[in-house]
C-alpha positions as CSV (number, residue, x, y, z in Angstrom):
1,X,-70.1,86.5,-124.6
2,X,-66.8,86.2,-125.9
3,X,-64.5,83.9,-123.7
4,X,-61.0,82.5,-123.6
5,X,-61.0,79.0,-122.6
6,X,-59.1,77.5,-125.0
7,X,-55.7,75.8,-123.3
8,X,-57.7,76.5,-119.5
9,X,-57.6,73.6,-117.0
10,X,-56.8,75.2,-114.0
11,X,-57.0,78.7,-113.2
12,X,-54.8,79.7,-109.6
13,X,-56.3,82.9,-107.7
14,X,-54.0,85.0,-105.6
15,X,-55.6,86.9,-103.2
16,X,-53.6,89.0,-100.8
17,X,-55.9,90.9,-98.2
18,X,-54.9,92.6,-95.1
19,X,-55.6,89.9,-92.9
20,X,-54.9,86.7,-94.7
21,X,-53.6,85.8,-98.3
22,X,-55.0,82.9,-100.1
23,X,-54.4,80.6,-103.0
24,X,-57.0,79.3,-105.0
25,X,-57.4,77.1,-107.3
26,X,-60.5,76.6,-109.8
27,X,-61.3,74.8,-113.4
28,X,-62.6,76.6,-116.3
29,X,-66.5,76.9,-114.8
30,X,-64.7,78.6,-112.1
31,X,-65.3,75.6,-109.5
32,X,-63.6,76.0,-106.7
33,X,-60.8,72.2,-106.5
34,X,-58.6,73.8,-103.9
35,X,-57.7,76.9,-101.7
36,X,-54.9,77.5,-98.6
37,X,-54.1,80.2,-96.7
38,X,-51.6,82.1,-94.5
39,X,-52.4,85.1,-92.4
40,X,-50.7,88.1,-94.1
41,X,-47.6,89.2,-92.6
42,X,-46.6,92.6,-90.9
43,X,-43.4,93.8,-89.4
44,X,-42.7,96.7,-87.4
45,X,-40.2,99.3,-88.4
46,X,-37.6,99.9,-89.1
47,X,-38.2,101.5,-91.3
48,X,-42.2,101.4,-90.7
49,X,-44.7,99.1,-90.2
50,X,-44.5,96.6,-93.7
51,X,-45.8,94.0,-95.5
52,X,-43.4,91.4,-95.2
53,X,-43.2,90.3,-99.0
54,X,-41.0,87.5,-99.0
55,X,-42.8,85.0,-96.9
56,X,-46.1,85.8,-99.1
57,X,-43.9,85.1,-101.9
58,X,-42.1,81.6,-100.2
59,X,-46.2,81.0,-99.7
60,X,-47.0,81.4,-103.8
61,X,-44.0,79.5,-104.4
62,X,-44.8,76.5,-102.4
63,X,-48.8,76.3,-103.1
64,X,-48.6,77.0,-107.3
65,X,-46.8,73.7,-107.5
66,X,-49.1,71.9,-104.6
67,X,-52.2,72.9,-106.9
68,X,-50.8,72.0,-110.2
69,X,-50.5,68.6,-108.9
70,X,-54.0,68.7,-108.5
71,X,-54.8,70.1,-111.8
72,X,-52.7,71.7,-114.7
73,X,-52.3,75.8,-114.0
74,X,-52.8,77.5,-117.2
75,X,-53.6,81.2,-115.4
76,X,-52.3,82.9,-112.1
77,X,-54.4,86.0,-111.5
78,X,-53.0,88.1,-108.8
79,X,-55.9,90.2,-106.6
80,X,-54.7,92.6,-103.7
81,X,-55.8,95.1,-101.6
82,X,-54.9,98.9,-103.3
83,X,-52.8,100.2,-100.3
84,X,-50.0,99.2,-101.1
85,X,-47.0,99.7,-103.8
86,X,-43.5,98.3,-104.5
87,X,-40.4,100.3,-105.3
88,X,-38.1,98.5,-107.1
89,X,-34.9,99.6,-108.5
90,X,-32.9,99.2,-111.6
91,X,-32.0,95.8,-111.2
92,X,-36.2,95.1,-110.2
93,X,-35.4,94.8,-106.1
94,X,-37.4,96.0,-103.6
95,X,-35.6,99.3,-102.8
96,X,-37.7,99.7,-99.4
97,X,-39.8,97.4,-97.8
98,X,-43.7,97.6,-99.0
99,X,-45.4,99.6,-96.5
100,X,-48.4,98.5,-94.6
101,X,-51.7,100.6,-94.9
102,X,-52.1,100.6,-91.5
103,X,-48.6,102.2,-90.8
104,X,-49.1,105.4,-88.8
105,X,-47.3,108.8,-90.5
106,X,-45.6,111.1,-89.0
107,X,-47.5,114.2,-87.9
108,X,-44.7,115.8,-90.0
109,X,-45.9,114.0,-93.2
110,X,-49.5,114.2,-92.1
111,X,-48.9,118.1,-92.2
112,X,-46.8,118.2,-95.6
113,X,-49.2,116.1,-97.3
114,X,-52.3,118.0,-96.5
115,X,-50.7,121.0,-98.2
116,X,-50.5,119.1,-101.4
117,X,-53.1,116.4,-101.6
118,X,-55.3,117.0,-104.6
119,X,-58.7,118.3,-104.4
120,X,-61.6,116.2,-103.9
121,X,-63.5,117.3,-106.9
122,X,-60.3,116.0,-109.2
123,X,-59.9,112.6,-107.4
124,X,-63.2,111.8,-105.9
125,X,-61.4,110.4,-102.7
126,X,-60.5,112.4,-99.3
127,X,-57.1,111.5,-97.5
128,X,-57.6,108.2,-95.1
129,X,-56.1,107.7,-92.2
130,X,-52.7,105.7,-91.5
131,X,-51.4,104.6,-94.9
132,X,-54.5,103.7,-96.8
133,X,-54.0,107.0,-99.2
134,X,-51.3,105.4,-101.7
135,X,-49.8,108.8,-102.4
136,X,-49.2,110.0,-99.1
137,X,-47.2,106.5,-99.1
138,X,-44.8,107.8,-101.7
139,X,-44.5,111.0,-100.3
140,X,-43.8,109.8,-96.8
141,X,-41.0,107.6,-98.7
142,X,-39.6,110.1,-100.6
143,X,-39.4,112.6,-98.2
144,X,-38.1,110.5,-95.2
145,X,-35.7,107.9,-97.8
146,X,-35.1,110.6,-100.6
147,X,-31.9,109.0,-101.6
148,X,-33.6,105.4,-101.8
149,X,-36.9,107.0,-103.9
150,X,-34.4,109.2,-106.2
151,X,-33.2,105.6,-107.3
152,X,-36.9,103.8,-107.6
153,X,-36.4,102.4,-111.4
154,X,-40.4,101.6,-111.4
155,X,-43.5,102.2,-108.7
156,X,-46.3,98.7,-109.2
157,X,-49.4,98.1,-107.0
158,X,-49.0,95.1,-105.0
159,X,-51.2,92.6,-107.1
160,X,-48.3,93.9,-110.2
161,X,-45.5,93.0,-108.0
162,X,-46.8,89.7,-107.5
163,X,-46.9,89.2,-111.2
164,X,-44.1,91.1,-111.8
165,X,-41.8,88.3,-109.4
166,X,-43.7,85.3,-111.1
167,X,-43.0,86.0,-114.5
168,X,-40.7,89.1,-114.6
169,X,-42.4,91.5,-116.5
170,X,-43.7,94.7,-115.0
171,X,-47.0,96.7,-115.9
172,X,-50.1,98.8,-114.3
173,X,-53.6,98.3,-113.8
174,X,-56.4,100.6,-113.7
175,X,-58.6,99.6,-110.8
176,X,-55.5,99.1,-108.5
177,X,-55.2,102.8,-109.5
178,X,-58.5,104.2,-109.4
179,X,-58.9,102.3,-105.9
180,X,-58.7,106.0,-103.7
181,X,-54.9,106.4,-103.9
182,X,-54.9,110.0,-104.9
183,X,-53.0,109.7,-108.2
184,X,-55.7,108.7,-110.2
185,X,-58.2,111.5,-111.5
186,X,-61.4,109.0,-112.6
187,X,-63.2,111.6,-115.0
188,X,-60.0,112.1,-116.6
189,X,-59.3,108.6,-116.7
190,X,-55.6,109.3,-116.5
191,X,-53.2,109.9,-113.8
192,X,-53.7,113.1,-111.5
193,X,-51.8,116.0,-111.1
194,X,-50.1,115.4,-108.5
195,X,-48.6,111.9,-109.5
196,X,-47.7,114.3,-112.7
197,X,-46.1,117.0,-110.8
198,X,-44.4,114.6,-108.4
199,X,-43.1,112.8,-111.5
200,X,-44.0,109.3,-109.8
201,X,-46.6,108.8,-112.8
202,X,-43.4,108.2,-115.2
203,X,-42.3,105.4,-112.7
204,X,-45.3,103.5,-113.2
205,X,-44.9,100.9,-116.1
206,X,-47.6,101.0,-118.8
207,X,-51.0,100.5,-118.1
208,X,-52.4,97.3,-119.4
209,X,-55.9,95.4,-118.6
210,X,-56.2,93.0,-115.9
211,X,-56.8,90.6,-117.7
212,X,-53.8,90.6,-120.0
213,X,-51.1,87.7,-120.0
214,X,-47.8,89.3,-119.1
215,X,-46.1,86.5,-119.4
216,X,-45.0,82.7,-117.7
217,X,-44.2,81.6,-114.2
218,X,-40.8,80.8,-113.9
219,X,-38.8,78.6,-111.9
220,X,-41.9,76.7,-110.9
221,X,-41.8,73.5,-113.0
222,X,-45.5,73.5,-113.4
223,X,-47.5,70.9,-115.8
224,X,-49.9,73.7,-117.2
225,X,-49.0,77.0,-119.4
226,X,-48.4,79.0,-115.8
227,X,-49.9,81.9,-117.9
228,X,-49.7,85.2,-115.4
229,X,-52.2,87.9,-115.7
230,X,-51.7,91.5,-114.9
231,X,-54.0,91.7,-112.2
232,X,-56.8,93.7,-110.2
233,X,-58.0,95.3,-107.3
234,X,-60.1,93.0,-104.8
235,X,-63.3,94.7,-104.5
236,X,-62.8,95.1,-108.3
237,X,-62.7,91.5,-109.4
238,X,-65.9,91.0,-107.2
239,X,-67.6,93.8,-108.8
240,X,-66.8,92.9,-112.2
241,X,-69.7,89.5,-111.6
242,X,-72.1,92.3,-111.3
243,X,-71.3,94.4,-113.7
244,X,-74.0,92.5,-116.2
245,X,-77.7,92.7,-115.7
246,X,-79.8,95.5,-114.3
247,X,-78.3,98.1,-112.1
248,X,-78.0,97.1,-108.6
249,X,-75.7,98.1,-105.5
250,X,-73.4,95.6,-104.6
251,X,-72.1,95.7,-100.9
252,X,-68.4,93.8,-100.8
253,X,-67.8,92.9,-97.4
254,X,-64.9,91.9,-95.7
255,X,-62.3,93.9,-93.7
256,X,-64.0,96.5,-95.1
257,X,-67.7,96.8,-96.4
258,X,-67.4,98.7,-99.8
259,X,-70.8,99.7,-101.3
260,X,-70.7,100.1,-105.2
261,X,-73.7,101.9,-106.4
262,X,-74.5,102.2,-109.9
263,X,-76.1,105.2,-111.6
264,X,-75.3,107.9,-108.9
265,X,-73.3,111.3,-110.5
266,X,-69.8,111.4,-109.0
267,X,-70.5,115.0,-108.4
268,X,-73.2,114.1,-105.4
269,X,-70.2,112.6,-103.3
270,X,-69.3,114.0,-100.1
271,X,-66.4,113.2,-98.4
272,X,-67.1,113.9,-95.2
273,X,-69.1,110.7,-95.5
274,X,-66.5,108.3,-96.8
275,X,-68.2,108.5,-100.4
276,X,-65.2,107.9,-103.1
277,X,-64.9,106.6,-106.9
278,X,-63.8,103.3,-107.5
279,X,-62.7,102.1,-110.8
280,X,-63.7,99.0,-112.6
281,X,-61.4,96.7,-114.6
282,X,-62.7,98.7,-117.8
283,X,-61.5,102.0,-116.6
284,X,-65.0,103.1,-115.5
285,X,-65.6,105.4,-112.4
286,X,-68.3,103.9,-110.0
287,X,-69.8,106.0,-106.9
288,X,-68.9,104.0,-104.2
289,X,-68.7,104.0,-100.1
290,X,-67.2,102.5,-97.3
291,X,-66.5,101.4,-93.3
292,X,-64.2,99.0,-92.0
293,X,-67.2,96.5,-90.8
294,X,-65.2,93.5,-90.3
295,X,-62.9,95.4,-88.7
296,X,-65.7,96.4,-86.5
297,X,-67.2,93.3,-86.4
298,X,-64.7,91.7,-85.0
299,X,-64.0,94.2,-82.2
300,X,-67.8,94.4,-81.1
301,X,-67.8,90.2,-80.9
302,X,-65.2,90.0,-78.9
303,X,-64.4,86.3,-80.9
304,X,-67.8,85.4,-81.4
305,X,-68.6,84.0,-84.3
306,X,-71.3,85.2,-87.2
307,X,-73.1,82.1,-87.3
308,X,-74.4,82.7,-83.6
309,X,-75.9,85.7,-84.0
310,X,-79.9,85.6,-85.3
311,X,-82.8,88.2,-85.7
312,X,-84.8,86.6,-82.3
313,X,-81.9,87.7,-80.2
314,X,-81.5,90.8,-82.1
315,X,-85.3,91.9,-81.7
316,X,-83.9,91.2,-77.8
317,X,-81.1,92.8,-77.6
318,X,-83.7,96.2,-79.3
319,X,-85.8,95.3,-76.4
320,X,-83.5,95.7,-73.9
321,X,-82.4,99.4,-74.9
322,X,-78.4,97.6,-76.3
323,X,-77.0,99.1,-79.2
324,X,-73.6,99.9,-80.8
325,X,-72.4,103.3,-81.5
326,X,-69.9,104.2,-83.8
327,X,-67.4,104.4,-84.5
328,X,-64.8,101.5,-83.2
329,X,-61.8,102.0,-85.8
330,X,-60.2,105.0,-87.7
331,X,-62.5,105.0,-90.4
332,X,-65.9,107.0,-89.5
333,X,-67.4,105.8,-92.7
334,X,-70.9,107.2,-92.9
335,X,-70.6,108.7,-89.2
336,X,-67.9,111.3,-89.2
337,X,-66.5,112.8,-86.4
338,X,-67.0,109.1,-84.5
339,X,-63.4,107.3,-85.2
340,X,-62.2,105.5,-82.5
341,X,-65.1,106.8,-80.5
342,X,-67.1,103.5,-80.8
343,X,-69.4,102.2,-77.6
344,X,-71.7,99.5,-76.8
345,X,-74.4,100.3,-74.9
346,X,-76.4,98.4,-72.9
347,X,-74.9,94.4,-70.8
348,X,-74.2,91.6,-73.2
349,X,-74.8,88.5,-71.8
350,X,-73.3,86.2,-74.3
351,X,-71.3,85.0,-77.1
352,X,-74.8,85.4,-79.2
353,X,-75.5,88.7,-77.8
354,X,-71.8,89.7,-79.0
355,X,-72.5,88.1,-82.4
356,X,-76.0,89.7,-83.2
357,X,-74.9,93.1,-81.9
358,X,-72.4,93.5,-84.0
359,X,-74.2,91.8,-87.4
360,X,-76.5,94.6,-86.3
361,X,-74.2,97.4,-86.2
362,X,-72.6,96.4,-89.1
363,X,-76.1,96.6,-91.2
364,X,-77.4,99.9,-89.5
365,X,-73.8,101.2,-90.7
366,X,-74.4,99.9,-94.6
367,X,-77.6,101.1,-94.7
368,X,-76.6,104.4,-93.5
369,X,-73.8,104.6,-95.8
370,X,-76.5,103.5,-98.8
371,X,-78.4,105.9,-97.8
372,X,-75.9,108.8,-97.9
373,X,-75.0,108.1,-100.9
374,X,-78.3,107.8,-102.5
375,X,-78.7,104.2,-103.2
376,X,-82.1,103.4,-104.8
377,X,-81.4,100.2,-106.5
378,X,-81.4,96.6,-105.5
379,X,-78.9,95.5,-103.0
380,X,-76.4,92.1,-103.4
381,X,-74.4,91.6,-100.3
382,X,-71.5,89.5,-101.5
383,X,-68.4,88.2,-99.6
384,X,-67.8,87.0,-95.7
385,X,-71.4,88.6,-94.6
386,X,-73.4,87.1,-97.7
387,X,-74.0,83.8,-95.1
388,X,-74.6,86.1,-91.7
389,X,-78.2,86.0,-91.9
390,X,-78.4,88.1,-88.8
391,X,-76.9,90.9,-90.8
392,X,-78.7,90.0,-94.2
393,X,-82.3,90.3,-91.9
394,X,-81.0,93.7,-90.0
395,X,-79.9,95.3,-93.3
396,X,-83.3,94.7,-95.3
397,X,-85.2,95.8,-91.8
398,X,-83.1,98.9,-92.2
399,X,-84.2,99.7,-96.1
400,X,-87.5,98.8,-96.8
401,X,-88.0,100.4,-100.1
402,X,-84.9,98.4,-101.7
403,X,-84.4,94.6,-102.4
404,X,-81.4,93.1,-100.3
405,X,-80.0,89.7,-101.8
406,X,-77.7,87.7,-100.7
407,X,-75.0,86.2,-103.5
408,X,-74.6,82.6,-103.3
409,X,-71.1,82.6,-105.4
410,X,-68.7,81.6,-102.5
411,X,-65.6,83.8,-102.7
412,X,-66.7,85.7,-104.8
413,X,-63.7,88.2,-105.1
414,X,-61.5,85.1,-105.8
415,X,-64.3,83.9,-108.4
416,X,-64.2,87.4,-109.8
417,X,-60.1,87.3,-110.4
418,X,-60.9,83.8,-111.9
419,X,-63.0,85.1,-114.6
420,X,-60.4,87.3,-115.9
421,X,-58.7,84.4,-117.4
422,X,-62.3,83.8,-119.4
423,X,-62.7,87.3,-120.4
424,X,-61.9,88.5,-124.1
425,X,-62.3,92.1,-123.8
426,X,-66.0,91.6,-122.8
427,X,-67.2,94.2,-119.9
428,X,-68.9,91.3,-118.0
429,X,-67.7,88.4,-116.4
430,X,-68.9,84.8,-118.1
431,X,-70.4,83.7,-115.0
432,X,-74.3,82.9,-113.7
433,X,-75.1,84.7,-110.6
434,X,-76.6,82.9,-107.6
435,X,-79.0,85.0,-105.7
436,X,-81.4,84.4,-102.1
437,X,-83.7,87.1,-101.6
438,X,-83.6,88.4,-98.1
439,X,-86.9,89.5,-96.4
440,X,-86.8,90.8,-92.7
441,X,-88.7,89.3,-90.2
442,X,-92.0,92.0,-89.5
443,X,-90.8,91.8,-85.6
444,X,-87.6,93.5,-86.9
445,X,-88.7,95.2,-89.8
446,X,-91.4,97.3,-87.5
447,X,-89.3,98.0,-84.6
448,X,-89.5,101.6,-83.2
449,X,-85.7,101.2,-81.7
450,X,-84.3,100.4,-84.9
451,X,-85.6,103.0,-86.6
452,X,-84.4,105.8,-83.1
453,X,-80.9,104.6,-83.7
454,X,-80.9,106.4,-87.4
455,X,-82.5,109.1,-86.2
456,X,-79.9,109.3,-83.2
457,X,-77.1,109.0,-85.7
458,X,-78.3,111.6,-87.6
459,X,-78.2,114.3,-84.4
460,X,-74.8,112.7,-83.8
461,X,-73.3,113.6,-87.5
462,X,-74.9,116.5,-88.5
């Protein structure tokens, strides 16, 4: 496996989520020395809800130096959500403030859009809701701030701006383009139609791999090289540790649960059902699916924690008649026709109750969505719900004919960025994988209530 880690002593993760942005910091066998973070800030308009990009900056500013303390930075790999873009202009300033994926459009741009968004067949993603469709970004930009987007010098996703204000050079990246933002057509590998016709594909700098060194951070001081990588796509970086070794599904969970499933024909995806094409650091198209389950995690717990929720009081809560419905944000994921329309059905008693219903949901929800898209392989459940065992029980319950393991690599997203600084053009990362087979308790795995609620769901969304 060819590596590159020559001149490596510390390598500093940036990863900028919805919720929270962290820092990172890990040696050249990716162990974790260090890691801080800040919750991610938003600001309402004007102009519209935002990302607000200078305290996340102030934040990278502050910590690189804190970690290089620690131990020499010789690599900053930025890793962000793919929502989100930066317009600079000539002089490389923002020219409007980064907008927030969960900004709500106009209906008047929600109408215009629809008459241009590409076909399905072209992009392999529908149009989300709020902002989480990176074109209909630009074109709610452009056409509300037409003056402003007439002068946009150059358009980078958000893990490129980060790089871009470390170390002043500005480039693209393919999975923060192939992550559903409708100007990316994966079979083609190469920009869509639209961003051609809209001419915003000629204000993206070149493409260039995540993994290449665009230059050094400056006006940090640092004791190590500061090298600063291009950049990736979240769920990217933590598919890329599972991109070696027989075919499996991997299910990235966090905000959102993202299931990656090798070896199924773009062509089989259905919208209707949140199925989309992702694309790996390589510029590969993977079939791929999705539901905000943290999101809805968090809403059915009510502020319990995962740790409190178990199979015993799951099998209970089964007993009892209680289940979740969906859907309790405005992505239907597997369920269409549900957003926003999410119940719980059924008393819950407790702060455990709250916590096993909703690791419950959340697997009858990932299974569903596996099973739409026409997973068959083995299952790794990596990220924030790889230690909810309650969850990890519930899910292998729900698909019996498929293996369901549970990665041991904490943050494994961040991990994933990490190994871009090893990687030399290899399609793997140069990293062992950690895996706990999951087996469901026969109480679970043979109860007649869990297996209603699919067949419920599937009256509900046909």
């Amino acid at each position: 496996m060819p590596t590159n880690r020559q001149g490596l002593r510390g390598i500093a993760v940036l990863d900028v989520g919805a919720t929270n942005a962290k820092a990172l910091l890990f040696d050249d066998s990716l162990t974790l020395l260090a890691e801080e973070s800040v919750p991610s800030g938003r600001r309402e308009g004007p102009p519209y809800l935002h990302i607000e990009s200078e305290p996340l900056l102030k934040f990278v500013h502050n910590i690189l130096p804190q970690f290089d303390s620690i131990r020499p930075i010789d690599a900053i790999v930025p890793c962000t959500h793919g929502s989100a873009a930066a317009l600079l202009d000539h002089a490389g300033e923002l020219i409007l403030p980064i907008m927030s994926y969960e900004a709500e459009p106009p209906p008047a741009i929600v109408e215009g859009y629809a008459a241009i968004a590409p076909e399905f067949g072209e992009v392999f993603a529908p149009t989300n809701p709020l902002g989480l469709t990176l074109a209909r970004q630009l074109y709610w930009q452009e056409t509300i701030f037409p003056h402003a987007f007439s002068n946009t010098s150059a358009i980078l996703p958000l893990a490129q701006y980060l790089a871009f204000r470390l170390c002043g050079r500005k480039a693209n990246e393919v999975s923060a383009m192939g992550a559903q933002t409708h100007l990316w057509a994966p079979s083609t590998k190469d920009y869509s139609r639209l961003a051609r016709e809209r001419g915003w594909a000629s204000r993206f700098p070149p493409l260039r791999p995540a993994w290449e060194v665009l230059g050094s951070a400056r006006g940090l001081a640092l004791r190590g090289a500061g090298r600063v990588l291009n950049g990736v796509h979240d769920s990217n970086a933590n598919l890329l540790l599972y991109l070696r070794g027989e075919s499996c599904t991997l299910l990235s969970t966090g905000t959102w649960i993202i299931g990656f499933v090798q070896g199924v024909d773009l062509m089989t995806l259905d919208p209707a059902f949140d199925q989309v094409s992702n694309t790996t650091v390589f510029g590969d198209p993977i079939a791929s699916c999705r539901f905000m389950g943290g999101r809805e995690f968090e809403i059915i717990a009510d502020g319990a924690p995962p740790h409190l929720g178990t199979s015993e009081t799951v099998c209970g809560l089964l007993a009892r008649g209680v289940a979740a419905w969906p859907s309790f944000t405005a992505s239907g994921g597997p369920a269409p026709q549900t957003m926003g329309k999410g119940r719980v059905e059924g008393d819950l008693h407790d702060t455990g109750e709250r916590a096993s219903l909703a690791s419950l949901y959340c697997a009858q929800m990932s299974a569903l969505a596996l099973r739409k898209i026409g997973s068959t392989n083995r299952v790794i459940v990596d990220g924030p719900f790889s230690d909810n065992d309650a969850f990890l029980e519930a899910l292998a319950a729900c698909l019996p004919a498929q293996e369901v393991f549970s990665s041991e690599v904490a943050n494994g997203t961040a991990v994933g960025a990490a190994s871009l600084a090893l990687i030399a053009g290899a399609k793997a990362a140069p990293h062992e994988m950690s895996l706990r087979r999951i087996e469901a308790p026969r109480e679970l795995s043979e109860n007649a209530a869990l297996a209603s609620w699919f067949v419920q769901i599937g009256r509900l969304t046909s």
